[in-house]
N, C-alpha and C positions, 0 to 999 in steps of 0.2 A: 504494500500500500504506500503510495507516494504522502510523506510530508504533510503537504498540504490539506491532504484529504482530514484531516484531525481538525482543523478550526472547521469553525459551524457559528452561521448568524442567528444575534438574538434579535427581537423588536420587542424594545421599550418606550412607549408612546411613538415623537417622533426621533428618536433617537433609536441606530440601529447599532447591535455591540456585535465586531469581530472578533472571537474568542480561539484561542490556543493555546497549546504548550510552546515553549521558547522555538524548538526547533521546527515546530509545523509553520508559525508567524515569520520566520528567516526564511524560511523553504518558500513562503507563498511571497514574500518581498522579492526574494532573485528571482521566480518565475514571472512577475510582474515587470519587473525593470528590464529582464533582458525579452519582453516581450516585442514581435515585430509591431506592427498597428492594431489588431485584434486579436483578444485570449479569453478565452472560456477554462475557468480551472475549478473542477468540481472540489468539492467541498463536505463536510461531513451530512449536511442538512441542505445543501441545495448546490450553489455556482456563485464565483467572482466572474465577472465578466469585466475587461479592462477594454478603452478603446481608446487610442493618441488620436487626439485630433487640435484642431488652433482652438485657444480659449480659455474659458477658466476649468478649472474644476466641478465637475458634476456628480454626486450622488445619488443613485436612484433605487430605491429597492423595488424590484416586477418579478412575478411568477411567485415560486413555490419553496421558498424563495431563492433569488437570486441579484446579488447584488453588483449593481452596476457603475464603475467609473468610466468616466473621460473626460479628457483633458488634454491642453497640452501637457509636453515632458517634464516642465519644472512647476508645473499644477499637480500633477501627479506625481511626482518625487517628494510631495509631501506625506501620503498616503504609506511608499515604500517609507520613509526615513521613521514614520511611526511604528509600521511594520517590525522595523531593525530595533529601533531603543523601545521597543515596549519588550521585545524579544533578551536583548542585554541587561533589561532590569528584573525580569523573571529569571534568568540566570543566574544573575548577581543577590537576589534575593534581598535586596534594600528597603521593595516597597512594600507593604502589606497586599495593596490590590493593586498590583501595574498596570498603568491606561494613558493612553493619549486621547485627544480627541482632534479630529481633520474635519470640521464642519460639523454636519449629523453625524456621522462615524465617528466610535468610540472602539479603538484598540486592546481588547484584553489578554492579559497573560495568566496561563492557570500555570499553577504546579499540582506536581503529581501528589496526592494524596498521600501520608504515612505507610497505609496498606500498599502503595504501587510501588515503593523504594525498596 
């Protein structure tokens, strides 16, 4: 099972939370950034879908679910760089609940439960 496949979106009001382990939020950052113009990458509970395009940054949650960016590159290098430090602070174990927020999108980091170590 690829990485990625482990975060799973949540909806909370209008606030949607991208949630993983360190290494599944890393694994879904490089697939995103070294993405060509369009990427569909399943997900534990549905799909990211990323698209470069000129502009700002767009978030959209449609389907079952599946969450949607586009952007240009340096609108959307916001999303990966949240991706990476929300990933190095679940690592590093500094925060209690590690989160970014890109807009509506909120970045979460789990750790593994006592039982999974």
């Amino acid at each position: 099972m690829d990485d990625q496949r482990l975060c799973r979106l949540r909806v909370h009001g209008d606030d949607l939370d991208l949630t993983g382990p360190a290494q599944s939020l890393r694994a879904l950052a490089d697939a995103l950034r070294g993405a060509a113009d369009t990427l569909e990458i399943p997900i534990r509970n549905g799909a990211v879908v990323q698209r470069r395009a000129e502009g700002p940054l767009a978030i959209e949650l449609r389907g079952s679910p599946t969450l949607h960016l586009s952007g240009a590159p340096d609108e959307l290098a916001a999303v990966w760089s949240a991706l990476d430090s929300v990933a190095t602070a679940t690592d590093a174990g500094t925060e209690d609940s590690p989160h970014r927020h890109v807009g509506r999108l909120v970045v979460t980091g789990e750790r593994p439960s006592p039982d999974d170590l």
